[in-house]
C-alpha positions in Angstrom: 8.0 38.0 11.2 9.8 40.6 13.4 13.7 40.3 13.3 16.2 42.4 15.8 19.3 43.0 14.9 22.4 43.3 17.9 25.4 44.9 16.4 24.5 46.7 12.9 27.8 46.1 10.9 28.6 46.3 7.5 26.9 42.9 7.0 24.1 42.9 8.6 23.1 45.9 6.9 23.1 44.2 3.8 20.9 41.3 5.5 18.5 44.5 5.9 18.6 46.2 2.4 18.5 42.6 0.9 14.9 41.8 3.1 13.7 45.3 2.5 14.2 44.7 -1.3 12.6 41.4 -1.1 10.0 42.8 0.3 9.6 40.7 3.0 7.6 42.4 5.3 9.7 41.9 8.3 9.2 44.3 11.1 13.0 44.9 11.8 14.2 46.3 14.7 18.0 47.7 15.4 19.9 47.9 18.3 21.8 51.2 18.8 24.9 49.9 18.2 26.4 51.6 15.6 24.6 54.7 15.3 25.1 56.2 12.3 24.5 53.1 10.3 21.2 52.2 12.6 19.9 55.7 11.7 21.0 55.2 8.3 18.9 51.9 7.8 16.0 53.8 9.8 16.2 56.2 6.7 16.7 53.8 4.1 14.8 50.6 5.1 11.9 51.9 7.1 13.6 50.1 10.1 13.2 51.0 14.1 16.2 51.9 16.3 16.0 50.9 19.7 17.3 52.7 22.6 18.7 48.9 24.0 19.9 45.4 23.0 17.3 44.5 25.0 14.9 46.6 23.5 15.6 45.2 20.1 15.3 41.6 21.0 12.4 42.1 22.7 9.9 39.9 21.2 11.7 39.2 18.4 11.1 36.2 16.2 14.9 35.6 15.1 17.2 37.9 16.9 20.6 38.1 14.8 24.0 38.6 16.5 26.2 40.6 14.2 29.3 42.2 16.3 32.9 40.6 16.7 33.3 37.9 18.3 35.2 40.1 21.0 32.4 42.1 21.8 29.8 39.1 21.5 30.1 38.2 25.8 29.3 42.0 26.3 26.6 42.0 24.2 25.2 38.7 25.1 25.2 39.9 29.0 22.8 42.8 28.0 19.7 40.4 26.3 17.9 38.0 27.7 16.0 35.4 25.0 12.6 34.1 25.6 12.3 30.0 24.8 10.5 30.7 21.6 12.7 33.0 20.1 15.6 32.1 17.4 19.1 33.7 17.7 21.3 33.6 14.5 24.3 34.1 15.2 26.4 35.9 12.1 29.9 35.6 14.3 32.8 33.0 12.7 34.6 31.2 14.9 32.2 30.9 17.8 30.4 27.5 18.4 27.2 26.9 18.6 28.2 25.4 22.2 29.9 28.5 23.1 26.7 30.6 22.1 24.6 28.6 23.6 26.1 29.4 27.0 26.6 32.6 26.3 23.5 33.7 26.3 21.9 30.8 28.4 19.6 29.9 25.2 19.3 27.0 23.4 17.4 27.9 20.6 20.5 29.0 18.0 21.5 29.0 14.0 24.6 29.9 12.9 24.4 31.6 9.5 27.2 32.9 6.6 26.8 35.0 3.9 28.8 37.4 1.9 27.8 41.3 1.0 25.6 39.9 -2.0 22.8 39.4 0.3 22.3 43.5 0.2 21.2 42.4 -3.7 19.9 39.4 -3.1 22.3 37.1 -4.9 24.4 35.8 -2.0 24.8 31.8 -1.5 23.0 32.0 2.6 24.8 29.0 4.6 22.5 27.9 7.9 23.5 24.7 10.7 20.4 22.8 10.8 17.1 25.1 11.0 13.1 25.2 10.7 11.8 25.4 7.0 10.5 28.4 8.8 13.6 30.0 8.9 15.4 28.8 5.7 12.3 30.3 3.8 12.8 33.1 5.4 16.6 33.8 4.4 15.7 32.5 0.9 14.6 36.1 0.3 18.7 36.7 0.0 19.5 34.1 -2.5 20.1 30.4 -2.6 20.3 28.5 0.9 22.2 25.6 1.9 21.8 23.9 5.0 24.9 22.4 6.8 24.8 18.8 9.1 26.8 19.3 11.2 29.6 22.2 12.1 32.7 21.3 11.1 31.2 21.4 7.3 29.7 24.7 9.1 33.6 26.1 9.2 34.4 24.6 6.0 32.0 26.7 4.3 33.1 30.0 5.9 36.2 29.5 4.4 34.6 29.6 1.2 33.2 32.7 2.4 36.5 34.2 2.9 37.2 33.6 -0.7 35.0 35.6 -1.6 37.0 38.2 -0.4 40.4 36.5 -1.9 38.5 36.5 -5.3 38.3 40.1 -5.4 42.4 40.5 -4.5 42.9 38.1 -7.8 40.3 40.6 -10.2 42.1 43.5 -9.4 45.3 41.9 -9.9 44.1 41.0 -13.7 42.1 44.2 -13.8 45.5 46.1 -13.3 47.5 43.9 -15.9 45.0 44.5 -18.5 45.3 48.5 -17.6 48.9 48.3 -17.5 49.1 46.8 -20.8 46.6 49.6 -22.5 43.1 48.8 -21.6 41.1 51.3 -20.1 40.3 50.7 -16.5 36.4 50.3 -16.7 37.0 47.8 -19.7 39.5 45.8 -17.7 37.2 46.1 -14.5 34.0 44.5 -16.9 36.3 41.9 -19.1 37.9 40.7 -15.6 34.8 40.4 -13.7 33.1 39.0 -16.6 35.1 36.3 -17.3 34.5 35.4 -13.7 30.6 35.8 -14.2 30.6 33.8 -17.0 32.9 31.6 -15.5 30.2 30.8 -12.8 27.2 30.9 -14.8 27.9 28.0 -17.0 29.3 25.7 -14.8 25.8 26.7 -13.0 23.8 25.8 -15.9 26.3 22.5 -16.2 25.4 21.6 -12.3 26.1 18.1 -12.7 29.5 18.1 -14.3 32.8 18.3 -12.6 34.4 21.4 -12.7 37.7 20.1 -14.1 35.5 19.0 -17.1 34.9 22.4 -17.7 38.0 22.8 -17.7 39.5 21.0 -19.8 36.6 21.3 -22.5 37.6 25.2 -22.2 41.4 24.4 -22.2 42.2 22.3 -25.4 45.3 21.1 -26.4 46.7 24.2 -28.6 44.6 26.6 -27.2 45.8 30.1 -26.1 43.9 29.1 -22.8 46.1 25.8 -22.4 48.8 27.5 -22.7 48.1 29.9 -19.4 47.0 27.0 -17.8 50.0 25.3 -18.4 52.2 27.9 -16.7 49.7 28.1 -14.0 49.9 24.4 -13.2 53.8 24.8 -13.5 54.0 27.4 -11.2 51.8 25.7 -8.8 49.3 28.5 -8.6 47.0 26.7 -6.3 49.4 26.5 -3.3 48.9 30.4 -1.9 44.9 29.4 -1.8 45.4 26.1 0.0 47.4 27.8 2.3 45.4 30.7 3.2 42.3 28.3 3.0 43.8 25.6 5.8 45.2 28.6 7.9 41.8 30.2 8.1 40.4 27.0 9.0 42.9 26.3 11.6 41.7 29.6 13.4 38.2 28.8 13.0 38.8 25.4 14.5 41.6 25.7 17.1 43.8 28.7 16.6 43.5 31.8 17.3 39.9 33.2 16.3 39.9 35.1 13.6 38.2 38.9 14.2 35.8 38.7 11.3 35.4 36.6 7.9 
């Protein structure tokens, strides 16, 4: 499999470390975009650094698009895709419409994915692909493969929470600091409560997450008691919020820059 990769961001490059790891044996080539990271990966990942977009796409199996969806028409204007070759295309908010005339190609994926892919552990989202290619991005963690593109836009925003997640951690992590805790202890209590949080209702797949819930949150429980106040204080509202505004740029707002 040869991949090139146009616009070598902060996410792609954890696409590469998480195939190098995985040992792949992908033949990945870089576009110069982005120098210092290009050369970085070069050092790191045994990857090649092409002196063109062109260059890097050129006979490509899966060429990904990785830039802003602001520089994607520049970019675009600068590769041209043979029939049999497969662009991914890593930019929210642009259609699969919108790519496709963009770079006067049919053949095109949209993917998602969060940071974790650089170890492997990331939850990979594809529009409808060739087992070919969702074996391929397995190598990054556990792949799910959308219908359709409006469930495509609904899981981006889950990929934005991602983000949001982190925002409520350090929140916690800084009570418990305030409160005495050292920092490093409040970092691993916080972000293992989360962890553990996830793993069980993992090994509980089939049972709803309010179940866990409540099985967690007993009546007279220290826990029910939190949750209490959290239900009173509608806590939920912020993250419907953000989560429908997001959506509303992904969909027919203004296009977010980035997830």
């Amino acid at each position: 499999m040869k991949m090139g990769v146009l616009g070598v961001g902060e996410l792609t490059e954890k696409i590469v470390a998480g195939l190098t790891a995985a040992e792949t044996a992908a033949e990945i080539v870089l576009s110069p975009r982005n120098a210092t990271r290009a050369e970085r990966l070069r050092e790191t990942c045994g990857c090649r650094v092409a002196g063109s977009s062109q260059a890097a796409a050129e006979d490509a199996d899966i060429v990904i698009a990785g830039v802003r969806p602001d520089a994607l028409a520049g970019m675009a204007s600068e590769v041209s895709l043979k029939p049999n070759q497969l662009l991914v295309s890593l930019v929210a908010g642009v259609s699969m419409d919108q790519l496709q005339t963009l770079f006067g190609h049919k053949g095109v994926v949209r993917m998602m994915l969060t940071y974790a892919a650089g170890i492997n552990q990331t939850t990979v989202v594809l529009t409808a692909c060739d087992e070919k290619t969702r074996t391929f991005f397995s190598a990054l963690g556990e792949v799910i493969v959308l219908e359709n593109e409006e469930l495509f836009e609904l899981a981006t925003v889950s990929m934005c929470m991602n983000g949001w997640l982190y925002h409520l951690a350090d929140g916690l992590q800084n009570w418990l600091a305030e409160k005495g805790m050292p920092p490093s202890h409040a970092r691993s209590l916080v972000l293992g409560a989360m962890r553990d949080s996830a793993a069980y209702a993992g090994h509980n797949h089939g049972v709803p997450l309010d179940n866990l819930m409540q099985s967690v949150a007993t009546e007279g429980t220290f826990t029910a008691q939190g949750l209490n106040i959290l239900r009173e204080q509608q806590v939920m509202q912020p993250w419907v919020k953000a989560a429908d505004e997001v959506l509303h740029s992904l969909t027919g707002g203004n296009k977010a820059s980035e997830n």
